[in-house]
C-alpha positions, 0 to 999 in steps of 0.5 A: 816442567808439565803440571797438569791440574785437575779441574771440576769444571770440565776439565783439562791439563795445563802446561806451565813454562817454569825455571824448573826444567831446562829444555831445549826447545814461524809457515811453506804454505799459502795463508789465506791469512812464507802451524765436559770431561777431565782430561790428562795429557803429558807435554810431548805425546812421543810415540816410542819410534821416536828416540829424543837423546838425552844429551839434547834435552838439557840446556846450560843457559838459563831458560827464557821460558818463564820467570817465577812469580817473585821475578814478575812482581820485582820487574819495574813495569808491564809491556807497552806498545813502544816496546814493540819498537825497541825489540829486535827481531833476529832471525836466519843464522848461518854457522860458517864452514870451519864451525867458528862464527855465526852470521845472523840478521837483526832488524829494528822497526824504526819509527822516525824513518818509518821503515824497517831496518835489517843488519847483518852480525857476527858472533862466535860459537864460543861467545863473546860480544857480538860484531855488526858487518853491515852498517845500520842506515842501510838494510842488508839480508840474506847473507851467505859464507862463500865455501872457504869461509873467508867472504860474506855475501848478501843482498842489499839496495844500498847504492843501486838504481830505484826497485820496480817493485812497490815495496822496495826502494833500491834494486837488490844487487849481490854484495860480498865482505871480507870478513877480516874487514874492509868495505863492502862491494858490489858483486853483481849489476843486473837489470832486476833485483836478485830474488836469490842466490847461492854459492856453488860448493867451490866458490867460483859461481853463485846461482841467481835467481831472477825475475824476466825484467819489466818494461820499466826495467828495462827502459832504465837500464839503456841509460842507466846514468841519466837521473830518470832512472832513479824517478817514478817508474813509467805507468804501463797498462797490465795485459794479463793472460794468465788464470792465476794474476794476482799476488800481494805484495805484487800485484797483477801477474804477467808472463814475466817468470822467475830463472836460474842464472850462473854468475861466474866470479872471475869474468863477471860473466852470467849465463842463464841454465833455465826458461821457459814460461815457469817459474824456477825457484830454489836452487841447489848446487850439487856437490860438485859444482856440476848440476843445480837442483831447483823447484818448478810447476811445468805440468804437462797436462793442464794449465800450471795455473790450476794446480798447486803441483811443484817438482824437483828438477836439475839442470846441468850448471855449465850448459848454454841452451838455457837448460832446454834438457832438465832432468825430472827428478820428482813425479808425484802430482802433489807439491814438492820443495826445498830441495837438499843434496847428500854429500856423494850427490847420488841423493835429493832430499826435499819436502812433500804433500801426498794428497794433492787435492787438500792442497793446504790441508795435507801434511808435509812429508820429508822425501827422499829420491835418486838424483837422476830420478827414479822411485821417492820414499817418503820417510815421516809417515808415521810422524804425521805433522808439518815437515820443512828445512831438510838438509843431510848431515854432513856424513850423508847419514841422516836428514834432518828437518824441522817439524810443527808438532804440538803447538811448537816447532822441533828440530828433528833427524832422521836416517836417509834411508828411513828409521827411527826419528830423532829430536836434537832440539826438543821442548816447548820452544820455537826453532824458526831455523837452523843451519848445519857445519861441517862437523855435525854442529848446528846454530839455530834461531829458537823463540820462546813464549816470554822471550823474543828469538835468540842465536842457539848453537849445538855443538857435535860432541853431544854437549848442551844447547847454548845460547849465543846471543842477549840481543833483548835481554837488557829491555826484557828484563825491565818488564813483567810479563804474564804467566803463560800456560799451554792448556788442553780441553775438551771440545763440544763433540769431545775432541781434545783441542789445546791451546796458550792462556796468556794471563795478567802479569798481575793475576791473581788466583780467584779473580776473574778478568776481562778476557779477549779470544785471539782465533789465528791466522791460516786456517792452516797455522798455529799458535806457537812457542814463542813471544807473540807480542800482540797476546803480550801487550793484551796481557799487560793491559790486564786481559785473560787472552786465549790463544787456542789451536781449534780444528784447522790447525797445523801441528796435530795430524793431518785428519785434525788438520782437514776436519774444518775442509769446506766447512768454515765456522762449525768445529773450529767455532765450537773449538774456540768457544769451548777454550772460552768455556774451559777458562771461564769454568776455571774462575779466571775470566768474567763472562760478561766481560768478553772480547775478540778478534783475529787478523786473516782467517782470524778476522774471518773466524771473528766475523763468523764467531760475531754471527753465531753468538753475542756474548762478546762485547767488543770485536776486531775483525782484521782482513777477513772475508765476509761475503765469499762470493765477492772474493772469485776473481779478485783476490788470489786464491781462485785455485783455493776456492774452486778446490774446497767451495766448488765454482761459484756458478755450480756449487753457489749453496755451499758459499752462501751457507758459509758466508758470514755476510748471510747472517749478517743481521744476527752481529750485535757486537760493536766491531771494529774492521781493519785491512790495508789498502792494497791487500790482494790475499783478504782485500779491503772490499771485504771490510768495507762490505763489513762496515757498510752492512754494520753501519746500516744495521745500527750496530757501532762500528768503524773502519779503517784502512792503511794507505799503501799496505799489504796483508803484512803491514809493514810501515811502523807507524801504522802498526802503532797505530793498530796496535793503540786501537786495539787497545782503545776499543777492547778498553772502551767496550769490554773494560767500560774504559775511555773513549773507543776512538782514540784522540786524534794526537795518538793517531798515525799521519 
């Protein structure tokens, strides 16, 4: 339900989550860190080209949108964070081919082997309880229906020779399951892990999509019965060549790309379809098994490295030259991805970027192009937000894709050759997946603001959106959880800028509380939708938290989007201070009693925030630049860089103007700085430049850095860890409570 109030204090319309009305409701782009006056505004701006059929926007389970005031006082307690630990993450299901059953992975953050854990289930489109096909102790991902419906693969280390990759511990093989029952077993025995893969449409090949093996790799496979091979990889010296040569959760690049292999099924036989120094991603069998589609940057007339530009290609599946003769499907100098088939094959659809050179900033179209190649259409223009996930119906009528729009994500529908916009699954909710059957049914994995994700199914008779699966539902309900309202407000220049007002499970009207703004990551991302538990947990710690979507963000226009372009700190700084104003006007927070703090660009937009004001009493900057300059060449984004700043050595003004580091003697907000160790997207020499300065200036602050961790942490114990700093150091110097620095018996090993 919408309920807008009209405020005397500057104004802005609120979106409340409610019981009242049931309707239906994570970004392909690099993140630097895989969206005065009374205002009204309505739930969704729906522009009349874009039809929403009435049979999607009702839904016959109960909405996990919100809980009613009395349901929130009945609930025993408020979240922890040990709950983080006893939720469940589900995520990427697949509906089978006959339509009957759902395939979806559950992954656990398991705190005494620390690690995450990720297991494959099953459950009917009918209901029911659902059914695990992989074993718990072991984590299992990415799996597929063979054609016929009848096999199960996936990927899966369990068993195999020790990953050179840093974050993996065993080599990812392909493993197949019946899905009657019986063992598991191991389908594929290649050098490398399997990065990728697909089945062709009659289930005698599967496409592999591997990486030129390492030296180590290749050392382990002349003798792989000898134990070495499960020891430490041998240390190699990097010889780089390259002008891109870094990625996190990588590191140093070399010449070694990514390539397509043909497994067939019956001979064990794999032949590679293509080479060449790219990298080739994506695959897509065409219908009838005799070509794949894929995406690849083989830019002929400069370095691939300089550029962002990916096309569409297709390679004949059965040829032997290892794909020497690719077809070139797309042309335009921009990024294209996610290439899907119609259903006679004669037809490519895949997502696009229009204007190259805002690389990031530029919107995500659907397209649409011959599969020999020839003139593309671009069919979402009018909509102007983020597209991803196309795939055709199954009468090759009309694509469907799924769209960031307003601080949620839609599945939407379009017909192939261009018309009329549909919204099959609607509302203020989060659809992070999807997938289509045969007969026109989808299952999608669909997030809300108080309730993790969840299985839904979409029958093709036009029924109601229904939820599948409870996977969280006995903790949820054992716990209070906030009120949390979309909200729209006017910025310093006038722009409308919107965004989520977490407030105290406890809250009542009239009372101000302690309240901590949460800039986000990207710059191009948003906030969403769906249950974010770091808000939550804030929240249920007694604060107001702000979630806004300033200038910069995704979701609302390509020119909203593009406002903050090489010029960091300015829209989106006044953007963020006016959603403080806005609630602080409405009598819900206390302005001396103020906090902040981001991860990626919502650390850079905190050490930017810190520098231009001192109202915050508290802040936490987590992975965020501070002096740009020192970033050229050392982390990955050389290409961002020189896009939007200019190089260094001609356009050094305009870094130094933006970097928080020249005005760093403005900070007098006591900061706390976090980053992991080996971070190659914000690295750590950021936060050390940070604290060193902080320190030397005298303004308190600490540092700490988590051995062994990437931008995404991803080892539990230090996530609880982070999580119970946060709290302490908000506790201590916005609430007045405990010591900043947790005790030494709450700190992780």
């Amino acid at each position: 339900m919408k309920t807008t109030l009209d405020s005397p204090f500057g104004g802005g319309s609120v979106y409340y989550a409610s019981n009242a009305a049931q309707i239906p409701s994570k970004a392909g782009l690099a993140m630097r860190f895989r969206f005065g006056f009374l205002i009204v505004s309505v739930l969704f701006v729906c522009p009349g080209w874009i039809h929403r059929p009435a049979a999607a926007q009702e839904s016959s389970v109960p909405s996990q949108t919100n809980t009613n005031a009395a349901e929130r006082t009945a609930a025993p307690r408020n979240l922890t964070v040990d709950d983080y630990f006893k939720m469940r993450e589900v995520e990427d299901a697949h509906i089978s081919p006959e339509g009957k059953w759902v395939w979806y992975t559950v992954t656990t953050h398991d705190l005494k082997v620390d690690k995450d854990k990720t297991r494959i289930w099953m459950i009917s489109t009918s209901g029911g309880a659902p059914i695990p096909l992989t074993a718990e102790d072991v984590s299992s991902e990415h799996a597929r229906w063979s054609p016929d419906g009848k096999y199960l693969a996936f990927l899966s280390g369990r068993g195999g020779a020790k990953s050179d990759k840093e974050d993996e511990d065993k080599k990812k093989e392909i493993w197949i399951l019946n899905r009657e029952g019986g063992e598991a077993q191991k389908l594929t025995e290649t050098i490398q892990d399997v990065d990728a893969y697909e089945w062709s449409p009659s289930g005698d090949r599967i496409v592999l999509e591997l990486q030129d093996p390492s030296i180590n790799e290749l050392e382990a496979a002349k003798d792989k019965d000898k134990a070495e091979a499960d020891a430490k990889p041998k240390l190699h010296p990097w010889v780089i060549d390259r002008l891109h040569f870094k990625e996190d959760e990588i590191g140093y690049l070399d010449r070694r790309r990514k390539h397509l292999y043909v497994y067939e099924l019956a001979s064990r036989k794999m032949t590679q379809v293509t080479s060449g120094d790219y990298d080739d991603t994506a695959p897509a069998w065409s219908p009838d098994g005799r070509s794949i589609a894929f995406v690849s940057n083989r830019s002929d007339l400069e370095d691939p490295d300089r550029n962002y530009n990916t096309d569409i290609w297709t390679v004949a599946a059965d040829n032997t030259d290892k794909g020497k003769s690719p077809v070139h499907v797309t042309t335009h100098p921009g990024t294209e991805g996610a290439p899907a088939w119609s259903p006679d094959g004669k037809w490519i659809a895949f997502t696009i970027q229009l204007e190259p050179k805002l690389y990031q900033y530029a919107t995500f179209h659907i397209g649409i192009a011959p599969a020999t190649g020839g003139e593309l259409k671009v069919l979402t223009l009018k909509l102007d937000r983020n597209a991803s996930e196309p795939h055709f119906s199954p009468d090759g009528e009309s694509i469907y894709f799924i769209v960031d729009d307003d601080g949620t994500q839609n599945l939407m529908r379009v017909p192939a050759m261009g018309g009329e916009i549909a919204r099959p699954i609607g509302g203020r909710r989060m659809v992070q997946s999807y997938s289509l059957g045969k007969d026109g049914a989808a299952v999608a994995v669909i997030g809300e603001l108080t309730h993790p994700a969840e299985i839904y199914f979409l029958p093709a008779d036009g029924g109601g959106l229904r939820r599948l699966t409870t996977t969280n539902d006995a903790l949820m309900a054992q716990i209070r959880l906030p009120q949390v309202k979309y909200v729209d407000f006017k910025s310093k220049d006038g722009t409308s800028v919107a965004g989520y007002l977490y407030e105290p499970p406890d809250y009542t009207p009239g009372t101000r509380y302690p309240m901590i703004l949460r800039p986000h990551g990207g710059p191009v991302w948003a906030y969403y939708a769906e249950f974010d538990f770091d808000e939550q947990l804030f929240a249920a710690n007694g604060y107001v938290v702000l979630a806004p979507n300033p200038r910069g963000s995704s979701g609302y226009g390509q020119d909203f989007c593009k406002a903050i372009w090489a010029d960091w700190g300015h829209k989106d700084y006044e953007d963020d201070m006016a959603m403080v104003d806005y609630v602080i006007a409405q009598g819900i927070a206390d302005p001396d009693k103020l906090g902040v703090g981001g991860w990626s660009y919502g650390g850079i937009s905190t050490n930017f925030i810190i520098t231009q004001t001192t109202r915050f009493k508290a802040a936490i900057s987590g992975a965020g630049d501070f002096l740009y300059i020192t970033n050229w060449g050392h982390d990955l984004y050389s290409r961002d860089w020189e896009f939007e700043l200019g190089l260094p050595w001609e356009n050094r003004e305009l870094w130094e103007k933006l970097s928080p580091f020249n005005r760093v003697t403005k900070i007098k907000t006591p900061t706390l700085i976090m980053g992991g160790e080996i971070d190659w997207n914000v690295p750590i020499i950021n936060g050390e430049q940070m604290y060193q300065s902080l320190k030397r200036l005298g303004v308190p602050t600490l540092l700490v850095v988590y051995p062994g961790e990437y931008h995404e942490f991803s080892r539990p114990s230090f996530i609880e860890d982070r999580y119970r700093r946060y709290l302490d150091w908000y506790g201590h110097y916005v609430k007045g409570e405990g010591p900043a620095i947790p005790p030494p018996a709450k700190v992780a090993d």
